[in-house]
Structure formats: structure tokens, C-alpha cells
NUZADO-75919 format. One record per residue (C-alpha): x, y, z negated. Coordinates in steps of 0.2 Angstrom, whole numbers. Example, Ala and Ser with C-alpha at 12.3 -4.5 7.8 and 13.67 -1.06 7.14 Angstrom:
# NUZADO-75919
px / py / pz
62 / -22 / -39
68 / -5 / -36
END
This chain:
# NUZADO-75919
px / py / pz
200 / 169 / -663
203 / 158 / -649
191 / 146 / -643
196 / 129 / -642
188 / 114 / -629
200 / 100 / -639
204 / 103 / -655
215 / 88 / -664
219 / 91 / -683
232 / 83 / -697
232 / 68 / -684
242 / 51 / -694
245 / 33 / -686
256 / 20 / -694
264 / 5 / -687
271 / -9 / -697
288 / -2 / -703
285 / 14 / -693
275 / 33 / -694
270 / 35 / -677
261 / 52 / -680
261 / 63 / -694
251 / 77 / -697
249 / 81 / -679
241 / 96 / -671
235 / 98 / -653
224 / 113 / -650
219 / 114 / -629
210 / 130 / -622
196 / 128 / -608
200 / 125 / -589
220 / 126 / -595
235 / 113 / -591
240 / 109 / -609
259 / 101 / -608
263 / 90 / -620
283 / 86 / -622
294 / 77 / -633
307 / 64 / -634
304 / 47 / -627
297 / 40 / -646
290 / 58 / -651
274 / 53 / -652
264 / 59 / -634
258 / 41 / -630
251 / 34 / -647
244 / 53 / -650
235 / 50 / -632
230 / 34 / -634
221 / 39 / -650
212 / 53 / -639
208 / 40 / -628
201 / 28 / -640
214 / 15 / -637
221 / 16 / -657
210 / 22 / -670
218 / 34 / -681
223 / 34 / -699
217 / 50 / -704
213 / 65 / -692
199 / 73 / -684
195 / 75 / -663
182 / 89 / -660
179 / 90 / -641
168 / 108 / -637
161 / 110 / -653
158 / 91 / -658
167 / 81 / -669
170 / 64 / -658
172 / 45 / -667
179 / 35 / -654
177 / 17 / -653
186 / 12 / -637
191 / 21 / -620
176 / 16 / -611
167 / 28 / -627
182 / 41 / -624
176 / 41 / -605
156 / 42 / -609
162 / 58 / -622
172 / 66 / -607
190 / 60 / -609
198 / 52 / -597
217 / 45 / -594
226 / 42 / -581
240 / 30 / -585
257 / 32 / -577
258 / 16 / -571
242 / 14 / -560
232 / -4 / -561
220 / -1 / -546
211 / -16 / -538
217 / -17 / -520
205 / -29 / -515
191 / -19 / -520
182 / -4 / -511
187 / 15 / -517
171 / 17 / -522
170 / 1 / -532
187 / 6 / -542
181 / 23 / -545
163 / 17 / -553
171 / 2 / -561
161 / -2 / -574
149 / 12 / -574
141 / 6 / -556
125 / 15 / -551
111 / 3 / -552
95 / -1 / -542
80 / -14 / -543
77 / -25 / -527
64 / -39 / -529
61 / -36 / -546
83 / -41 / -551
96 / -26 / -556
110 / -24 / -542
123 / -11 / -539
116 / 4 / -526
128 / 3 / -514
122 / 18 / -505
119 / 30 / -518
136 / 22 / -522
148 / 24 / -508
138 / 41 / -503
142 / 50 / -521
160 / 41 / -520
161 / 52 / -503
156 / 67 / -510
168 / 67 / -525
182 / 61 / -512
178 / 77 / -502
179 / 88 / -517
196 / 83 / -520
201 / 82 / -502
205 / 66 / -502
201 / 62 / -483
197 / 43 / -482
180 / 31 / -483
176 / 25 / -499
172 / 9 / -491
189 / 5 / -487
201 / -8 / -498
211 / 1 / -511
225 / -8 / -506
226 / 2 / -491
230 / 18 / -497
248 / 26 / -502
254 / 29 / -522
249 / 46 / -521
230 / 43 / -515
228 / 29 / -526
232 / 41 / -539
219 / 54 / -530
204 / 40 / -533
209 / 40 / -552
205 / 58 / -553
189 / 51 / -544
185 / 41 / -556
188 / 54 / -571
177 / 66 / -562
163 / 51 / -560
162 / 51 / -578
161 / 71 / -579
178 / 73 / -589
182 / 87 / -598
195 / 83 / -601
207 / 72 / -592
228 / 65 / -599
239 / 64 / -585
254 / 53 / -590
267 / 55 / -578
260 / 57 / -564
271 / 62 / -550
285 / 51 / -555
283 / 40 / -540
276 / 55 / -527
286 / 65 / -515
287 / 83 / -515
272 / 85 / -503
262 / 73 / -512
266 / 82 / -529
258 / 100 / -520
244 / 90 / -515
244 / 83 / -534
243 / 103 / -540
232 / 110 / -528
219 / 96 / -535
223 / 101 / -555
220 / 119 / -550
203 / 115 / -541
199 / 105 / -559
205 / 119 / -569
192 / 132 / -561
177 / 119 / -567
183 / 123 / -583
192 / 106 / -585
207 / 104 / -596
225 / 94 / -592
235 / 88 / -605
250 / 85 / -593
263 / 73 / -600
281 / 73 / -589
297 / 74 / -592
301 / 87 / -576
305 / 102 / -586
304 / 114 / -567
287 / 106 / -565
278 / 108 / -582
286 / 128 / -582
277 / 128 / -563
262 / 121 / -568
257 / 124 / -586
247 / 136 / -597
253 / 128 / -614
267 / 118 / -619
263 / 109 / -638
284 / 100 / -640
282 / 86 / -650
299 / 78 / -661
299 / 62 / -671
280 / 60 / -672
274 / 77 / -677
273 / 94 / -669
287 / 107 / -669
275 / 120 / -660
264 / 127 / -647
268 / 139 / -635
263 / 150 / -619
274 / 141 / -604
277 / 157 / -598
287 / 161 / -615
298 / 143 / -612
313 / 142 / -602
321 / 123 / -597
333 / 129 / -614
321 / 133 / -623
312 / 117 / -620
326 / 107 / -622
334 / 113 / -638
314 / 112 / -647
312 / 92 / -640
329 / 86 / -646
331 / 99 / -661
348 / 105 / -658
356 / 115 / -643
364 / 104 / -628
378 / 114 / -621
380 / 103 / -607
366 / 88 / -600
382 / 78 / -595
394 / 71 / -602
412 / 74 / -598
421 / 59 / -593
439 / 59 / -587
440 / 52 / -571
447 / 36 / -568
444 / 30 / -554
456 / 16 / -547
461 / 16 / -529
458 / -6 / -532
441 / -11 / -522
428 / -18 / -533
416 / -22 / -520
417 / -20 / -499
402 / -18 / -491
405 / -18 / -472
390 / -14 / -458
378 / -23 / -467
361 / -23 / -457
342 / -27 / -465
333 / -44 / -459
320 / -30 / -457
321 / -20 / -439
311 / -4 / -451
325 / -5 / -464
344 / -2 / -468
357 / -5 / -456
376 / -2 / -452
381 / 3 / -471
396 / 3 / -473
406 / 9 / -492
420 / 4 / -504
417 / 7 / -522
430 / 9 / -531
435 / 2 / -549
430 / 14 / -563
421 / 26 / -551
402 / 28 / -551
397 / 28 / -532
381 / 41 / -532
365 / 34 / -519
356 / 50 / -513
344 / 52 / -499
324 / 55 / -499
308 / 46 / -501
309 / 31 / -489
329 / 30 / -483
328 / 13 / -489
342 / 17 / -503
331 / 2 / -515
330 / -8 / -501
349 / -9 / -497
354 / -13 / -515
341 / -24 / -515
349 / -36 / -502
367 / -34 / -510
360 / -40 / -524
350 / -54 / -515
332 / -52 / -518
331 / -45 / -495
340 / -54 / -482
353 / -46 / -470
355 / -50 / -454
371 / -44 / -450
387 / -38 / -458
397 / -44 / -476
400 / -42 / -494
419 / -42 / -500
422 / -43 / -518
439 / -48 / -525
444 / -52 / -509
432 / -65 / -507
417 / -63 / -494
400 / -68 / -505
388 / -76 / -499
373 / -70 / -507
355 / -79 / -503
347 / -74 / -519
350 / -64 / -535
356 / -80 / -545
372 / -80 / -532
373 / -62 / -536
374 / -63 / -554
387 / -78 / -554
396 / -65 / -544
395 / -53 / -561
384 / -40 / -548
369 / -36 / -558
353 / -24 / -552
343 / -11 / -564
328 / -9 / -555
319 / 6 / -550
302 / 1 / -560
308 / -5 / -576
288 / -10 / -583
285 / -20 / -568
302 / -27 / -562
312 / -24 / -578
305 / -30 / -594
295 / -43 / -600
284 / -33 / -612
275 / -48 / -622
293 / -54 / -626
304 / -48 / -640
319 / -38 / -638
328 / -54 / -643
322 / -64 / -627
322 / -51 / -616
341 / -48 / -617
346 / -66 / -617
336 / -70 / -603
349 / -67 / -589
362 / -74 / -597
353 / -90 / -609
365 / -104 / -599
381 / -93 / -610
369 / -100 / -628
364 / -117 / -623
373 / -130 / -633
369 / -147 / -624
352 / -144 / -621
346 / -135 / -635
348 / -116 / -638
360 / -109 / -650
350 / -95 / -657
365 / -91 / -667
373 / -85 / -655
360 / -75 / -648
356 / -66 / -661
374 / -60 / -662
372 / -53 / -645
357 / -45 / -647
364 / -36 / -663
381 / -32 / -657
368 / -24 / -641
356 / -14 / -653
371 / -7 / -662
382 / -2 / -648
367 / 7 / -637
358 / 13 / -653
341 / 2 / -648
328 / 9 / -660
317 / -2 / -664
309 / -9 / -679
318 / -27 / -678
325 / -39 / -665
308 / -49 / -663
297 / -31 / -659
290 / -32 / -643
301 / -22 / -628
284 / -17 / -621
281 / -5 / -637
296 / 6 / -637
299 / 21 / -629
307 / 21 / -613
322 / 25 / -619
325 / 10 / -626
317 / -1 / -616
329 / 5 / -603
343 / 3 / -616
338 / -18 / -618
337 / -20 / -601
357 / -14 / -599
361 / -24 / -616
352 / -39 / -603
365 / -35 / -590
380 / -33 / -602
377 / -48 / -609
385 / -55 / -592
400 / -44 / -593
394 / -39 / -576
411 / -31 / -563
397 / -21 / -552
381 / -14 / -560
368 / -6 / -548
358 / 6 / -555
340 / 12 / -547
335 / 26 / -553
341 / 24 / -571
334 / 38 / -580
317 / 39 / -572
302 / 43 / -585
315 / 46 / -599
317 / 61 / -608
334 / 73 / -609
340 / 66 / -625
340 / 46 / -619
345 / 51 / -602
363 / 60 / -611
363 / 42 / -620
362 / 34 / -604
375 / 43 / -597
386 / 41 / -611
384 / 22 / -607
387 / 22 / -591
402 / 32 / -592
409 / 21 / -606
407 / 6 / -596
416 / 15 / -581
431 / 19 / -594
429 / 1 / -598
435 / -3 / -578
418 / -9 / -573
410 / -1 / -555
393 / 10 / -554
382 / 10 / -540
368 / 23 / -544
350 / 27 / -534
345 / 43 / -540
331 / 55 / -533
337 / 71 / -546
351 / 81 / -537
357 / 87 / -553
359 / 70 / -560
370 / 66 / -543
382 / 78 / -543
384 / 76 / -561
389 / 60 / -563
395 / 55 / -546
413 / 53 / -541
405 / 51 / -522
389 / 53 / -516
381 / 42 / -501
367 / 50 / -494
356 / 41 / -483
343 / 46 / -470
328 / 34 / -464
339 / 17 / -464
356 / 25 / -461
370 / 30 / -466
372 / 52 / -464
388 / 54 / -473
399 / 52 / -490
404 / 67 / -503
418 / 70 / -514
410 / 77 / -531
422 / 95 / -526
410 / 95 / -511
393 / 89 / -515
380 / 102 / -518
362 / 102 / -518
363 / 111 / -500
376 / 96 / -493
366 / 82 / -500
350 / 89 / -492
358 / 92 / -477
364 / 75 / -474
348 / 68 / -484
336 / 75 / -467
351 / 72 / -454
339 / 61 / -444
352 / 48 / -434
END
């Protein structure tokens, strides 16, 4: 029989109105990466945040190497050997590496007869665990110094601090660049050969076949099965996470596109002598204008200032035939221009408000009646909005910042519709979502260009590009390398133009 480090059994979790888990099984060998996969809403976070202490469960038993473990909270989860790191990172900037990774668990020293934190011992066996993970920085510099990618790196620190056994990696190279991400691996493998275990949550189906041992698919809160990667194919994965066969990962659209301009921009130059400058596109009614280019082309940054949150110095926005002048996004929106950010936690939702608040926000001067709010009236909008984008959710009042991604995604275009928007910019619009919520996505975004209405979208996923784009703007450090008709764009031309430095 096969020797198990984690073993969780007939796991349950209830919500109010809702069965997060039922009856799930995760069994995770020694010194392996364990995928776990599944639908935005299957069930992978509440199941981890049970590991880690964070929920208790209903019923279920965790046995970690032969012990059956009774978690009180996640600092008990860490002193048993389970650590998570958390796909959106909350490190201290203003505090020393080796103060975030011994954060709360700081070595400790007598000096005139009071307890203090050893600084030495400290900062030297911060050193050391930043050299086993090749991290090559002092671990008396300010977090805040450091890139995404090591920030991440001290995390792992900090798991190894507490001797983990175990450690739940939530997305983590949703924000790293392919170099960072071989970095990333080469530190797992390094883990795997102490005999430490990954359960690796991500929605990169070529990254979890590359890097995984085991794949457990999860499916409306319980397990549909546990299988060798090397016995998965991105098919395979797909039709066992959604639970029926997707022919095709796009949806076909007729094209539509107008030869009428919905929005002109001409030569437009960043404020910022390091960013964007001399863009120049038309996008065109009904077409979906694709945004390609690598980490660091300043493809945010340039949307960004159309939309009026950065200042250009130079060049113009024509819309309708109307130069705008945009200082800030409030110009922007009365302009029906609205923005989907890239990072929909931090810049995106509100996640102690409601569904119900957080799609009137934008638009809250269409429901004020004198000065007092007609909640009537938003509560039609918000129901007409959960209806038409299928927002699952228990009711309008749920908090946004417990649904899946999916739909948290979903709220935040009902926010924009609610404007009845001409141009919507999209940033990376299916980022952290899985294949099933990214097809609804795409069905909305193609129903709203059918509709008339105008599509700028950032994306980092070539596949994603070519299948939706009618053209593709690919950008290279600031600049503009070149356009593509969808009959030309391939992953080979967008890469070309994407490293055509200027």
C-alpha cells in the first residue's frame, strides 16, 4: 500500500445556504507536488483553508505522517508543519527579510535580565535559509525592495523557518515571468528532495502537466479523482474539471466588426520618460482589439492613461469625433470608457461589500433620487446583472470577496455595464479563472461586441489572443512593434514583434 505524508478523509464544510465540501478526499505522497485542480467554486480554497487551519471543518479527519492533527488556527497549522502561501502576497515592506520570514515566531534572547529578539542569530539563520533557496540578497534589507518573484522566494523562507512538511502554493506564478517561474521550479524541486510535499493550486494546465506528480480534480465541492500527471493530458484535465468535453475553448463569434471608429488614439506619449510613447490605433466598432507584448511593455500602463488614472505628455484621444480630454477616470467614464483592471482583489473589488454595492458603485449618480438612493432601482440592476452573466452566488447581499473568481470577475463587468459603457478595456480578463468561467467570459465579451460595443483586451496567454482578437497590438518595452490581422497572428509573429526591441 502506499504510504501517505497527508492523508485528508470524508472532509464536509457548510456555508450558510451553501456545501462547500462534501466528502472530500486528498491523499499526498512524500517529497511529491500534489496538483490540486478544479473550477473556480470546486472547492480548492475552503478545502486548503481547512488544512491550513483557517475554517474548521464539519466532519473529516487531517493525518499528517502518521498523526491525526486538530487545528486551531494557521499559526497551529504552521507549528504542525503546514504552511500556505497565499496567491496574493501581504509582505511587510517596511520590514527586514529576516523580520517577515520569522514574523511571529522571532528567535529570542535575554539582555539585562528582559526578553528581546536575537537579531544575530536572527538575520544569520535568515541568511542561511535565503542561500538554500538561492535567493541572493541580505536579509537585512527592506522587503519592499525586492521584485514579486523574490517576495514570493521569502515566503518559501518563511515555510522552511517553521520546518514544513508541507507547504499549499495558491497560484503562484500568476504574476511571474517565465524566467522567474524556472526559478520558482527549480526551488520546488530542491523542497521535493527534503522530502517536502507541494500541493500546487493553478489554473496553467501546460505548468501543472510540467511540474506535478499528482493531480486530485476537484468538481462542485467534492472529488472526481486522483490521478498520475503523467496519465493527464490538458483534455483530459479539462473534460474531468468541467464534467463534459469542450470541443472548442472559444467561442465562435461572427465577425462584425464596423469600418466606424469607436475610439482614435494618436501618438499618445507617457508623462513618464521610462514608459509608453508614440501609440498610435483605431478600434473599430464591434471588434475586440487584442493587447500583446511581454512582461514590462507597459501594455497596463498605456491603458491606464487612456482611462485617466497616468498622465500623457503628448498626443490625443478621439472618440466620436470629439477630442477628450481626460485628467482622471471620472472624465473617462462620462465618456462611457470603462477599465477592468489587471488585479481584480486589489484594484477590482471591494470584498467587505456586497455584490449589490459593489455593482452600483460606478454608476450610483443613475439611482439617486434627490439626494436619497433609490434602492429599487438598484436592486433591478443588480438582478437583471446576476441573471444575464449567471453570477453564482448565494444572494445579492453575499459579500464579492467570497465567491470564486469567476464571479467576482463576472460582478465587476456587471459594475461596468451598468454604464452602458461604448469602449471597455479589459486587463487581463481571465487571469486566475479556470477554463470553464473564462468560456463564460468570452461568451460575454463576444455578446457585447455583437451588441456594437468596442473591446480593448491586455492579455499575457497567446492562445487567448489569437482566439479572440480580430487584431493584435504587440508592444515591446514602451513601444509600438507592430499590428496583426487575426489571418496573420500566430504565436511565432506575436513573439517576434513582442522582443523587436525599437
Amino acid at each position: 500500500m502506499t504510504k501517505y505524508q497527508l492523508e485528508m478523509d470524508h472532509v464536509t464544510k457548510s456555508f450558510p445556504g451553501v456545501k462547500a465540501l462534501d466528502d472530500v478526499n486528498l491523499h499526498v505522497r512524500e517529497g511529491t507536488v500534489h496538483a490540486l485542480m478544479g473550477e473556480n467554486g470546486a472547492g480548492k480554497s475552503t478545502l486548503m483553508k481547512c488544512l491550513f487551519g483557517i475554517y474548521s471543518m464539519d466532519s473529516g479527519t487531517i493525518v499528517l505522517e502518521g498523526n491525526e492533527l486538530h487545528l486551531k488556527d494557521s499559526h497551529d497549522a504552521l507549528e504542525k508543519g503546514i504552511a500556505m502561501i497565499h496567491q496574493e502576497l501581504q509582505p511587510i515592506g517596511e520590514m527586514t527579510i529576516a523580520e517577515n520570514i520569522y514574523l511571529g515566531n522571532y528567535p529570542m534572547t535575554r539582555k539585562f535580565g528582559f526578553k528581546t529578539i536575537d537579531q544575530k542569530k536572527m538575520n544569520n539563520d535568515a541568511a542561511e535559509i535565503l542561500k538554500s533557496i538561492r535567493l541572493d540578497v541580505k536579509p537585512t534589507i527592506k522587503l519592499k525592495q525586492l521584485s514579486v518573484s523574490q517576495m514570493q522566494s521569502v515566503e518559501i523562507a518563511k515555510a522552511i523557518s517553521h520546518h514544513a512538511r508541507i507547504i499549499i502554493m495558491d497560484e503562484p506564478t500568476s504574476s511571474l515571468t517565465q524566467a522567474e517561474v524556472s526559478v520558482l521550479f527549480d526551488i520546488i524541486h530542491q523542497l521535493k528532495s527534503q522530502g517536502v510535499s507541494i500541493i500546487y493550486i493553478s489554473h496553467k494546465m501546460d505548468e501543472i502537466l510540467k511540474i506535478s506528480d499528482d493531480i486530485t480534480i476537484m468538481r462542485d465541492g467534492k472529488t472526481v479523482g486522483t490521478w498520475p500527471a503523467s496519465q493527464m493530458t490538458i483534455d483530459s484535465l479539462i473534460s474531468n474539471m468541467v464534467g463534459r468535453e469542450l470541443t472548442d475553448l472559444f467561442p465562435t463569434r461572427e465577425v462584425t466588426v464596423s469600418t466606424d471608429i469607436a475610439l482614435d488614439v494618436q501618438n499618445i506619449t507617457s508623462i513618464n520618460p521610462r514608459s509608453f510613447r508614440n501609440i498610435t490605433f483605431e478600434l473599430h466598432k464591434g471588434e475586440i482589439l487584442g493587447i500583446g507584448g511581454l512582461v514590462g511593455a507597459q501594455r497596463t500602463e498605456m491603458v491606464e492613461a487612456i482611462f485617466g488614472i497616468r498622465k500623457i505628455a503628448d498626443g490625443i484621444i478621439v472618440k466620436d469625433g470629439k477630442i477628450l480630454n481626460i485628467n482622471k477616470p471620472q472624465d473617462a467614464i462620462k465618456n462611457k470608457i470603462a477599465l477592468l483592471t489587471e488585479d481584480r482583489r486589489a484594484t477590482g473589488i471591494l470584498g467587505v461589500l456586497s455584490i449589490t454595492d459593489n455593482v452600483a458603485i460606478a454608476s450610483i449618480n443613475q439611482y439617486v433620487d434627490f439626494i436619497k438612493i433609490n434602492q429599487k432601482k438598484v436592486n433591478k440592476v443588480v438582478k437583471e446583472s446576476i441573471d444575464k452573466l449567471s453570477i453564482k452566488a448565494p444572494s445579492a447581499e453575499t459579500r464579492i470577496m467570497s465567491l470564486s473568481g469567476g464571479n467576482q470577475q463576472k460582478v465587476l463587468f456587471s459594475r461596468w455595464l451598468a454604464n452602458d459603457p461604448d469602449v471597455l478595456i479589459l486587463d487581463e480578463p481571465t487571469r486566475g479563472i479556470d477554463v470553464g468561467a473564462k468560456y463564460e467570459i468570452y461568451t460575454i465579451m463576444n455578446d457585447l461586441v455583437a451588441a456594437g460595443k468596442s473591446i480593448i483586451m491586455i492579455s499575457s496567454e497567446m492562445s487567448e489572443l489569437i482566439g479572440m482578437s480580430d487584431r493584435i497590438m504587440v508592444m515591446c518595452e514602451g513601444r509600438q512593434s507592430g499590428i496583426l490581422d487575426k489571418k496573420d497572428a500566430t504565436q511565432e509573429s506575436i513573439m517576434s514583434l513582442a522582443t523587436k526591441f525599437m
